[in-house]
C-alpha positions as CSV (number, residue, x, y, z in Angstrom):
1,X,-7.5,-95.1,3.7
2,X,-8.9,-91.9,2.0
3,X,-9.7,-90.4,4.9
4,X,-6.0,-90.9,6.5
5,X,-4.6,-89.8,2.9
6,X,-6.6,-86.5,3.7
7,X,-5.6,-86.0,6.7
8,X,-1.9,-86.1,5.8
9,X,-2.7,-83.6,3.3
10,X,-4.7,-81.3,5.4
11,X,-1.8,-81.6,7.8
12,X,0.9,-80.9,4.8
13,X,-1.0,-77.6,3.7
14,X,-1.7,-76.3,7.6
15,X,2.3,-76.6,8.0
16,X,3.3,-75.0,4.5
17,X,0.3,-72.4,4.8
18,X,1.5,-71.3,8.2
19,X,5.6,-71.5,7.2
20,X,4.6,-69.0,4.5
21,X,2.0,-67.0,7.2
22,X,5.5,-66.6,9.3
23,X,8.0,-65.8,6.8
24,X,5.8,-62.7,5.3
25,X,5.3,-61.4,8.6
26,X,9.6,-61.2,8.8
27,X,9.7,-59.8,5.7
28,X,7.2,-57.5,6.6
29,X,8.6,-56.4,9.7
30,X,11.8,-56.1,8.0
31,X,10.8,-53.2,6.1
32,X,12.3,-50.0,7.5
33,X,9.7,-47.3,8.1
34,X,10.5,-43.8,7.7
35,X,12.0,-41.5,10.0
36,X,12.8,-37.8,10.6
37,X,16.0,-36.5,12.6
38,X,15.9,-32.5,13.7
39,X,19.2,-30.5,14.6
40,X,18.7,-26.8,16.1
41,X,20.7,-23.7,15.2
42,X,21.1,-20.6,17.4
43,X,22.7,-17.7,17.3
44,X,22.7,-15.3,21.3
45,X,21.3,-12.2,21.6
46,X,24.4,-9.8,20.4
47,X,24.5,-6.3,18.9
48,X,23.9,-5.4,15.9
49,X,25.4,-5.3,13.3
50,X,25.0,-9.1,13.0
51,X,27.4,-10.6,10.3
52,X,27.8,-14.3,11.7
53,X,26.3,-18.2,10.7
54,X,24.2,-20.0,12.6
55,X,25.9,-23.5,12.5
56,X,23.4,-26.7,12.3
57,X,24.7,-30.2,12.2
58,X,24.6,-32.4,8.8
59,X,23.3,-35.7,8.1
60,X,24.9,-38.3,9.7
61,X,24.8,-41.2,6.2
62,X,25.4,-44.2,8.4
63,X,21.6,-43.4,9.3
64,X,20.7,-44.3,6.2
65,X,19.1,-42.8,3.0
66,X,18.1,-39.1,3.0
67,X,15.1,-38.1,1.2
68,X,14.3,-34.3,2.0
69,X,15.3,-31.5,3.5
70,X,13.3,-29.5,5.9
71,X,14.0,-25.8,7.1
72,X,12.3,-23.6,9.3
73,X,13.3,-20.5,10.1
74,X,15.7,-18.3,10.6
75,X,13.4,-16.8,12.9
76,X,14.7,-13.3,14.5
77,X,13.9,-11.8,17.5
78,X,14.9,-8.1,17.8
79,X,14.8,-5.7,20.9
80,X,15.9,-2.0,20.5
81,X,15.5,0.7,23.1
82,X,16.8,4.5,22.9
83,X,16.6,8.0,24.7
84,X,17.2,11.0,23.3
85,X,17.5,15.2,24.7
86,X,17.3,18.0,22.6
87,X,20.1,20.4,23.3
88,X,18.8,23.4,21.4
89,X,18.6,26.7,22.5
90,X,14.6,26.5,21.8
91,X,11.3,23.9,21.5
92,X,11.9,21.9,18.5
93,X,9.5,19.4,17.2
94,X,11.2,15.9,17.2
95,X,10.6,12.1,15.7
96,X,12.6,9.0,15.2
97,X,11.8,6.2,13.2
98,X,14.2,3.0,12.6
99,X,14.3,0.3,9.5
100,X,15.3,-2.7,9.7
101,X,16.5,-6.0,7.9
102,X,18.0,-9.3,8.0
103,X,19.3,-11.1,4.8
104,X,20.0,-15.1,5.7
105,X,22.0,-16.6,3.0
106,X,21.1,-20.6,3.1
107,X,23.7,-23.2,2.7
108,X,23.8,-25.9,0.0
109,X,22.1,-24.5,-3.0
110,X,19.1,-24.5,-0.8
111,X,17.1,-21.3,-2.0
112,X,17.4,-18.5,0.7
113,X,14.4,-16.3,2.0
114,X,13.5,-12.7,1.1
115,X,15.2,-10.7,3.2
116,X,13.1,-9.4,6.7
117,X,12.5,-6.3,7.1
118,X,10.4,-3.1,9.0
119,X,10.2,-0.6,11.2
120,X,9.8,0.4,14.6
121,X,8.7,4.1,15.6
122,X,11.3,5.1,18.2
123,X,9.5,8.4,18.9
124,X,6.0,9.5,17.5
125,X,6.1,13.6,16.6
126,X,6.6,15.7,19.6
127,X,7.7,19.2,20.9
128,X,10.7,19.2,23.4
129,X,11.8,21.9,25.1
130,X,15.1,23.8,25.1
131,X,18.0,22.1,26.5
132,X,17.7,22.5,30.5
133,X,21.5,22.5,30.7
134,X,21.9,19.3,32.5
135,X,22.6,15.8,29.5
136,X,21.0,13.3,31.6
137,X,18.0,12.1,29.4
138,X,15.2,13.5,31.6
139,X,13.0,16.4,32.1
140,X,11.1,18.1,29.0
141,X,14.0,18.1,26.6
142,X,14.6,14.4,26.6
143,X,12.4,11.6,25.6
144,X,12.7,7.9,26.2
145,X,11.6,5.0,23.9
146,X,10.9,2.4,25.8
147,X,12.2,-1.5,25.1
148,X,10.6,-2.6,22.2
149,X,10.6,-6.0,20.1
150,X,9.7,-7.2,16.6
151,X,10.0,-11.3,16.0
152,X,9.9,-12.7,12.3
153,X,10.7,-15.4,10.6
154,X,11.9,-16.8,7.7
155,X,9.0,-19.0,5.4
156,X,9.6,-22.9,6.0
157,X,11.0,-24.9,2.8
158,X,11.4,-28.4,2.3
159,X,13.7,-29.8,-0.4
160,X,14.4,-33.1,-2.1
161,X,16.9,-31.8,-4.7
162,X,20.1,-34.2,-5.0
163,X,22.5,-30.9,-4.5
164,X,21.3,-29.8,-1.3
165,X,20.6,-33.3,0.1
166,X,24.6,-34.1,-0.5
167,X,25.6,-30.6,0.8
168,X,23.7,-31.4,3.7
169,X,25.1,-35.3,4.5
170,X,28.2,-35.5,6.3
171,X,29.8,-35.4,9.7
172,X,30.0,-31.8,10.2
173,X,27.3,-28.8,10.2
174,X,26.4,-26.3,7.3
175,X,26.2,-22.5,7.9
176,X,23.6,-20.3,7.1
177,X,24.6,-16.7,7.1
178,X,22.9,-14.3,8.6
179,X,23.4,-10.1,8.5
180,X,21.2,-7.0,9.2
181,X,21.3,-3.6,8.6
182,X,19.7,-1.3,10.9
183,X,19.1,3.0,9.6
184,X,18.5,5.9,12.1
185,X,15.6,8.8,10.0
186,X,15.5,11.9,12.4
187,X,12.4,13.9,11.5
188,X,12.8,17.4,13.3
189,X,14.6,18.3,16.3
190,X,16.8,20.8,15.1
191,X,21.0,20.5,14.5
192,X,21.7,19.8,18.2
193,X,20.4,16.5,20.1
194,X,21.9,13.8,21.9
195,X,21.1,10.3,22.0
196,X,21.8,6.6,23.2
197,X,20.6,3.6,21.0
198,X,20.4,-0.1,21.9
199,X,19.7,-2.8,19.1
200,X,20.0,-6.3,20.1
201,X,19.2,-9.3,17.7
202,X,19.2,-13.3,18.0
203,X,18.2,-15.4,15.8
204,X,17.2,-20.0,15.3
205,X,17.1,-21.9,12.9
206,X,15.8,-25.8,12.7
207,X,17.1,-28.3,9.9
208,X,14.9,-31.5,10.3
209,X,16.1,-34.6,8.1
210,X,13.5,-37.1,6.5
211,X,15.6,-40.2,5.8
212,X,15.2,-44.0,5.6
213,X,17.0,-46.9,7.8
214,X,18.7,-49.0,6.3
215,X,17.7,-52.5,5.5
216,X,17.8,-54.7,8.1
217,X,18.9,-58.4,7.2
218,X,16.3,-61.1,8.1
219,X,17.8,-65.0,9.0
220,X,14.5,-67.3,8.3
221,X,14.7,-69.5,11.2
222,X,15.6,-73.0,10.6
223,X,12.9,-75.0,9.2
224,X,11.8,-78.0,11.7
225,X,10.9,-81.0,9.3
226,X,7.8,-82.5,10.5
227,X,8.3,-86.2,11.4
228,X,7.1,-88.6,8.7
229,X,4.2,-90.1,9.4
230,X,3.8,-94.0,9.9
231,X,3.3,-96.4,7.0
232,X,-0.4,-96.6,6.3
233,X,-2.1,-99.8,7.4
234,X,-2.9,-102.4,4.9
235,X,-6.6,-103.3,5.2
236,X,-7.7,-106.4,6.2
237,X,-10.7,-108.0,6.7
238,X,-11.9,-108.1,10.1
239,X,-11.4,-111.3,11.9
240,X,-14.0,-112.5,13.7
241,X,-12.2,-115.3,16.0
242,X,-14.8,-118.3,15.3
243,X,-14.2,-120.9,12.4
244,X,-16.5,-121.0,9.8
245,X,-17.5,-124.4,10.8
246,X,-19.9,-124.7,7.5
247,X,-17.5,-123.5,5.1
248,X,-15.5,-126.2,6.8
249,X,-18.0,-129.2,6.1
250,X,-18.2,-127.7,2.4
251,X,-14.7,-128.3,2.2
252,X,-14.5,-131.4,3.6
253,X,-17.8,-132.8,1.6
254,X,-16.4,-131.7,-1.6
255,X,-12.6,-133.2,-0.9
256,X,-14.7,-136.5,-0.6
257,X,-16.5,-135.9,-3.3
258,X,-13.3,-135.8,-5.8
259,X,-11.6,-138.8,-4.2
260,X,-14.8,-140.8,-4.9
261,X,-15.3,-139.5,-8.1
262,X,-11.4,-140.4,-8.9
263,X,-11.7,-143.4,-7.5
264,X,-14.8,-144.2,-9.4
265,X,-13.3,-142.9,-12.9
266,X,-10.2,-144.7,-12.6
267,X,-9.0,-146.8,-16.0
268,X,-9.1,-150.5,-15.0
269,X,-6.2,-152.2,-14.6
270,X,-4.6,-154.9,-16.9
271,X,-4.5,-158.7,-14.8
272,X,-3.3,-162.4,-16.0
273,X,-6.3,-164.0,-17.2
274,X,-7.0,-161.6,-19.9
């Protein structure tokens, strides 16, 4: 009997051990796990002056919960190009140098970079010669710069500050503002030149968003009941099959025994003749 009694319980704890095994694995797997969403910004190569935003889409909140902001960029690429000719009546010495920068203005209370900013030599120091009467950029009075190109970027932030992560939620985009300002230093060349200047900017920006999914409901499956077991046996003594034939004559023998002793202890009975 205390073996079947510990079976059933053995049983019991396998069945409630492994209910509870199952139900923290849901709960488990019902945790939501991190996630990060990135939207692109771009602004095409256009001339400069460059006074535009680069529009980047918000967080969508049905996402879930944000928890940081991440920027990188604006990134800028620039490509300038130029010729000039010297229309003096003599040699002149002649060089061209431009500066310049790009402010971005972030959205959101989101602290904006230091403006970027250098310098490209257009023309190093050189002697052209007096205007050869014909304005066509060639021949010793003119020089060429050839296309050149500076890329920079802005230094990546990441923010977890509760005004930019609301400026940044929503279902439409936030603007960051971009401008430059390009400057011209002639060194030399006399009163009288002529010139043709290409600047060309564009510029990217990339807005990731580090949010967490909502919580997703679990439903426990239905717990089964185990079927009950069956009524524990009542032990018995084993039967053998035979008659305890012995046992038997005892009985018998000691029946006897008590009639004859009754028989033989019996009060006598009253007659006549007394």
């Amino acid at each position: 009997m205390r073996t079947t009694l510990f079976s059933r319980a053995l049983a019991m704890f396998g069945i409630i051990g492994g209910t509870l095994i199952i139900t923290g694995g849901l709960a488990v797997a019902a945790t939501p796990t991190e996630q990060t969403l990135c939207f692109d910004g771009a602004l095409a190569r256009t001339r400069t002056e460059i006074d535009a935003d680069i529009s980047v889409s918000q967080f969508d909140p049905a996402l879930g919960t944000l928890l940081d902001v991440a920027v990188t960029g604006p990134s800028i690429h620039l490509d300038t190009d130029a010729v000039f000719e010297s229309t003096a009546g003599s040699a002149v010495v002649f060089a061209e140098r431009m500066d310049y920068q790009v402010s971005i203005t972030s959205p959101g209370g989101l602290v904006a970079p230091p403006p970027i900013s250098g310098s490209i030599e257009r023309v190093p120091p050189q002697t052209l010669a007096a205007f050869d009467g014909t304005l066509d950029f060639l021949g010793p009075s003119a020089v060429t710069q050839p296309s050149t190109a500076r890329d920079e970027a802005a230094a990546a932030v990441t923010t977890a500050a509760a005004p930019v992560l609301s400026a940044f939620t929503g279902a439409g985009t936030v603007p960051f503002h971009l401008t430059t300002a390009i400057s011209e230093t002639f060194m030399g060349g006399g009163g009288n030149v002529q010139f043709q200047i290409n600047t060309f900017a564009s510029a990217a920006v990339r807005v990731c968003y580090r949010y967490a999914p909502p919580m997703a409901q679990v439903v426990p499956p239905d717990v089964v009941e185990p079927p009950a077991a069956p009524p524990a046996a009542v032990p018995t003594l084993p039967a053998t099959g035979a008659p305890n034939l012995p046992l038997a004559g005892v009985g018998v023998a000691a029946v006897t025994l008590g009639v004859v002793l009754a028989s033989r202890w019996r009060p006598p009975r009253p007659t006549l003749d007394s």
